[in-house]
N, C-alpha and C positions, 0 to 999 in steps of 0.2 A: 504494500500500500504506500510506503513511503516514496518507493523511487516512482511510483503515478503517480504524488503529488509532489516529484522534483522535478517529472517531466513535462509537467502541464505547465508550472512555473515558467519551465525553463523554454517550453514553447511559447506564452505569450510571450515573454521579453522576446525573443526571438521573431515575432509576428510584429510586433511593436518597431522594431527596430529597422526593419526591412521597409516599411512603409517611410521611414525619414529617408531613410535610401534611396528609394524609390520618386522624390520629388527632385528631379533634373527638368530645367526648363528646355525643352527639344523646339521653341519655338523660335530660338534667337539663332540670327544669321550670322555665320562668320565670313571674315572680308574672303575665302576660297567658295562660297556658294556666291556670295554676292557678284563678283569675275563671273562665275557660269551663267548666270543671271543674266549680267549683258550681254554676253557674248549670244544667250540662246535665244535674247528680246531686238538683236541687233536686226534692223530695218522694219522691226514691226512695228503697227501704231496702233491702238487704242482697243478696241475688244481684243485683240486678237494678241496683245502684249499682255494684258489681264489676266487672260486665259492659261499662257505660258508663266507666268510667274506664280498663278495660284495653284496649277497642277503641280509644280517643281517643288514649291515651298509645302503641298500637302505630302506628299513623297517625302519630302525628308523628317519631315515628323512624324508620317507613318512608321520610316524607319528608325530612326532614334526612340521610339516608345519601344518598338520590338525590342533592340539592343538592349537599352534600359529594363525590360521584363525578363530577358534572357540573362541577364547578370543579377536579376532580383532571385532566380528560379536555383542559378547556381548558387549562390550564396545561403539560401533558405536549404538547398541539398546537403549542400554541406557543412553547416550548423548543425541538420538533424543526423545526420552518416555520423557527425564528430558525438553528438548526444547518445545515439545509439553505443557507440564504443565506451562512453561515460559508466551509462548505466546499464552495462554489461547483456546488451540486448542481442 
């Protein structure tokens, strides 16, 4: 009974923690997306510059959340893999 209530503990702190982790802003542009930017809005005007800049910038946040989930998943894996070895499971 004891080590189920070391490991429940020791899972929220472990759930608790991943979520501070997990607040990366994926939304800000660095000056290397900003270059692709123009280069891939170069002679376009007005819908059609809009279009390419909000498909580019939705892409990169779709993938930066993924990255960001995929290093939340590992780090939660192996919290619990290192827990499990703890408490002799």
């Amino acid at each position: 009974m004891r080590k189920l209530v070391i490991a429940f503990f020791s899972l929220t702190l472990m759930a608790g923690s991943t979520m501070a982790y997990a607040a990366v802003d994926c939304t800000k542009d660095n000056p290397v997306d900003q270059a692709g930017d123009w280069f891939a809005t170069l002679g376009k005007k007005g819908i059609e510059k809009d279009q390419v800049l909000s498909a580019r910038k939705g892409d990169r946040v779709i993938a930066c959340t993924k990255r960001e989930a995929d290093k939340a998943m590992k780090a939660a894996g192996k919290a619990g893999n290192g827990m499990k070895k703890k408490l002799g499971f």
